[in-house]
C-alpha positions in Angstrom: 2.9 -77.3 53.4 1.6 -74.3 55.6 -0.8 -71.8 53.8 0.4 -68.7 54.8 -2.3 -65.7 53.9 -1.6 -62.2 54.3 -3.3 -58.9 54.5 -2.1 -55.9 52.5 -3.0 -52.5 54.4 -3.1 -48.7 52.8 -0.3 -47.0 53.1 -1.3 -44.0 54.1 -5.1 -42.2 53.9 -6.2 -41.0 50.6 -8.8 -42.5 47.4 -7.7 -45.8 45.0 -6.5 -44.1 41.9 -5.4 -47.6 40.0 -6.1 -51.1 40.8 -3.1 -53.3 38.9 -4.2 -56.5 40.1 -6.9 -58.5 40.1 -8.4 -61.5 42.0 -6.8 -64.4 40.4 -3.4 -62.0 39.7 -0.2 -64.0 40.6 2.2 -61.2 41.5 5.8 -60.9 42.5 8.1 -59.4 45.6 7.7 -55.3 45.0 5.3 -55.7 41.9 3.1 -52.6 41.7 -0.8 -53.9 43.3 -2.7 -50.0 43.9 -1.9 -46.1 43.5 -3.4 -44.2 45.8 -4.1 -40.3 45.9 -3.3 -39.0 49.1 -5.0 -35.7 50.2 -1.8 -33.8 49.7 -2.6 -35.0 45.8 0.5 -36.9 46.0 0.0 -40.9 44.1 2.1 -43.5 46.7 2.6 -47.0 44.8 1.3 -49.8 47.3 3.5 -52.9 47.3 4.9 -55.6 49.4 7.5 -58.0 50.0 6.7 -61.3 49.1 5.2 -63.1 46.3 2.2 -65.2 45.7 -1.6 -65.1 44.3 -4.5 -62.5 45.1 -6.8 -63.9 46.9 -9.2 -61.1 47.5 -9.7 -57.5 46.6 -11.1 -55.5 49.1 -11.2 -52.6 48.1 -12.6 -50.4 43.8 -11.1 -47.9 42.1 -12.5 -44.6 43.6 -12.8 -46.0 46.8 -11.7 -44.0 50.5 -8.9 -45.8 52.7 -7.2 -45.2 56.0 -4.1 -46.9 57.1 -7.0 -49.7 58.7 -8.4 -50.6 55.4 -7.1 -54.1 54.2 -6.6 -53.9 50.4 -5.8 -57.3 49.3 -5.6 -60.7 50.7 -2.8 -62.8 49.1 -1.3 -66.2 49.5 2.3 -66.7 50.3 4.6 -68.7 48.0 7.0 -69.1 50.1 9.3 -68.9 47.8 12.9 -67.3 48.7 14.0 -64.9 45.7 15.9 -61.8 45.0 19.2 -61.1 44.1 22.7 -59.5 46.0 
């Protein structure tokens, strides 16, 4: 079977207020991964589509992102899910 990776990007610019995951973190389609504090002092939840395991963080609490800055690294399950 194909490994498919995949890089998670920032949202938007702003500081890592929470990191929810961790390195060997299995987590699913929309789970909650980082909050980031924008400028505006506005928290956006970062999340993504698919499901699988955390294969890297890139990124601490406390730390400055751009739009540019890769997050996380995770592996694609591949699995089909979610509901009409």
């Amino acid at each position: 079977m194909k490994e498919v990776l995949q890089n998670v990007y920032s949202p938007c610019d702003g500081t890592i207020k929470e990191v929810f995951v961790n390195r060997s973190s299995y987590v699913y389609e929309w789970e909650p991964l980082f909050s980031i504090e924008t400028k505006e002092q506005k928290e956006v939840e970062v999340s993504i589509g698919i499901s699988g395991n955390i294969t890297s963080l890139e990124i601490s609490q406390g730390q400055s992102v751009t739009p540019n800055t890769v997050l996380t690294i995770l592996r694609d399950d591949l699995e089909i899910t979610g509901s009409d």
